[in-house]
PLY file of the C-alpha trace (Angstrom):
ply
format ascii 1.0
element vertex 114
property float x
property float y
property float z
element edge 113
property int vertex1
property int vertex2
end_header
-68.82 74.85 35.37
-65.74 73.50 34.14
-65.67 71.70 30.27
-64.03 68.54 29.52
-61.47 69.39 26.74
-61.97 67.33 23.70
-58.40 66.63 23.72
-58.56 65.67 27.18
-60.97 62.48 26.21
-58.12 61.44 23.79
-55.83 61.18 26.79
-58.32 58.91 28.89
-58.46 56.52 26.10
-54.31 57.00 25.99
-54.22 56.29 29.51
-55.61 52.58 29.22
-53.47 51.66 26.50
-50.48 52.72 29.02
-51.73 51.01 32.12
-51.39 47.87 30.03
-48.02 48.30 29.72
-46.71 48.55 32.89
-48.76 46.84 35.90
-46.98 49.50 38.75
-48.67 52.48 37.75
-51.63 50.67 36.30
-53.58 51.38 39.98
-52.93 55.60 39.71
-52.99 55.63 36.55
-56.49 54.10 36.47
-57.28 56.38 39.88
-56.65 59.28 37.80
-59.12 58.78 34.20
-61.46 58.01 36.96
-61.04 61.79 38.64
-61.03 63.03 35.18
-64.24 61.80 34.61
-65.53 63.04 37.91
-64.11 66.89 36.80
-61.98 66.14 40.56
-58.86 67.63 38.36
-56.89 67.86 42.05
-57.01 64.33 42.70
-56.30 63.48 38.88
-52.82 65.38 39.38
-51.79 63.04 42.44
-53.02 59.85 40.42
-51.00 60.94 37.56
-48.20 62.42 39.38
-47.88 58.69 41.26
-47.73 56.93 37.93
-44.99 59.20 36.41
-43.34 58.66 39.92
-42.91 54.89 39.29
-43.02 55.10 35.67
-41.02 58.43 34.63
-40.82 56.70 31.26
-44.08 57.10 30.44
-45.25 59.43 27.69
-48.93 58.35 28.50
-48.46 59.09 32.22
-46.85 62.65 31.58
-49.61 63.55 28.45
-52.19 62.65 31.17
-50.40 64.95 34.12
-49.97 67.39 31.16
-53.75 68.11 30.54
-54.63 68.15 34.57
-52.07 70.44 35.17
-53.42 72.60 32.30
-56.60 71.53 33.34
-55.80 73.38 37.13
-54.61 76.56 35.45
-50.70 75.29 36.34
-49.29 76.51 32.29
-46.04 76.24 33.29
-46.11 72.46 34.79
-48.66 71.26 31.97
-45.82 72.90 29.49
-43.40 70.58 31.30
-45.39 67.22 30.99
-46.36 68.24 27.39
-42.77 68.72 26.28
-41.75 65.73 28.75
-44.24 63.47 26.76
-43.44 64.45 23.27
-39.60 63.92 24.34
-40.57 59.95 26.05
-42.82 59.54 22.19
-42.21 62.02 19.68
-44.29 60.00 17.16
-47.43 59.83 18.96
-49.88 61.76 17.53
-52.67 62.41 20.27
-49.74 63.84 22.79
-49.00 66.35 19.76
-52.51 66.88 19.26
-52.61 67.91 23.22
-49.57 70.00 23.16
-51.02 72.02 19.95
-54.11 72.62 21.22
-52.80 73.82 24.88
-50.12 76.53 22.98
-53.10 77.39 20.76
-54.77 78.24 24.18
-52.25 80.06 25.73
-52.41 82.15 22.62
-55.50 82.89 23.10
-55.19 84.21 26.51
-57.43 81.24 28.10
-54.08 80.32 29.54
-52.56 83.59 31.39
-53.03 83.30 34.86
-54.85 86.55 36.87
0 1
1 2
2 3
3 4
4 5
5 6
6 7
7 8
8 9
9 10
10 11
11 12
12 13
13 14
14 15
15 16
16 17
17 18
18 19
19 20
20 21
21 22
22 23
23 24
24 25
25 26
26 27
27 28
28 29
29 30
30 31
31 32
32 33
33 34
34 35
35 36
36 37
37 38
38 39
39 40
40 41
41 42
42 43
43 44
44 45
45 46
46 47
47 48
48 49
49 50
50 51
51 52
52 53
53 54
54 55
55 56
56 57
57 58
58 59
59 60
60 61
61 62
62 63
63 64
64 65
65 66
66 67
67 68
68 69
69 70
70 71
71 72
72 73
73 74
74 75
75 76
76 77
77 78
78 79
79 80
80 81
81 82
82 83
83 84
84 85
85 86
86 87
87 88
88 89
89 90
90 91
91 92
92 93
93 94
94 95
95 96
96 97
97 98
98 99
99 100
100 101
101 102
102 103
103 104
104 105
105 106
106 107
107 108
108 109
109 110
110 111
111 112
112 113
């Protein structure tokens, strides 16, 4: 049985304040904290993927693609959106939260892949 990270609930409540801003990805980005909350972390990857597609400038979007990725067991692509995020709103303190807390993981070996 998979756990919902506590970070991970940070980013859902991330992800509304985003849709707000920009009505295009509003839909996925909506489709995805929904297949969070249903532990589908698959189809939360396409959601999220879809709203960084039409809104690459969105820190929220690629925070939220960050912890599915990392959430599949894809480091290297949750690294990406982590660093991606922090780069679109180095100031914003949940998205550093996130990106701490996955490197703290990977040091812990929770994030090596068999």
């Amino acid at each position: 049985m998979r756990r919902f990270f506590p970070s991970a609930l940070a980013v859902l409540a991330l992800a509304g304040l985003a849709a707000c801003a920009r009505p295009l990805a509003t839909g996925a980005l909506s489709a995805g904290v929904t297949a969070a909350r249903a532990d589908d972390w698959d189809a939360a990857v396409r959601h999220w993927a879809e709203a960084v597609r039409r809104n690459p400038g969105s820190a929220a979007a690629h925070n939220n693609l960050a912890v599915a990725c990392e959430k599949r067991g894809d480091w290297d692509a949750a690294r990406r959106e982590y660093e991606e995020a922090l780069r679109l709103d180095p100031g914003n303190l949940v998205i550093k939260e996130n990106f701490v807390a996955f490197k703290a993981r990977l040091e812990a070996g929770r994030g090596r892949t068999p």
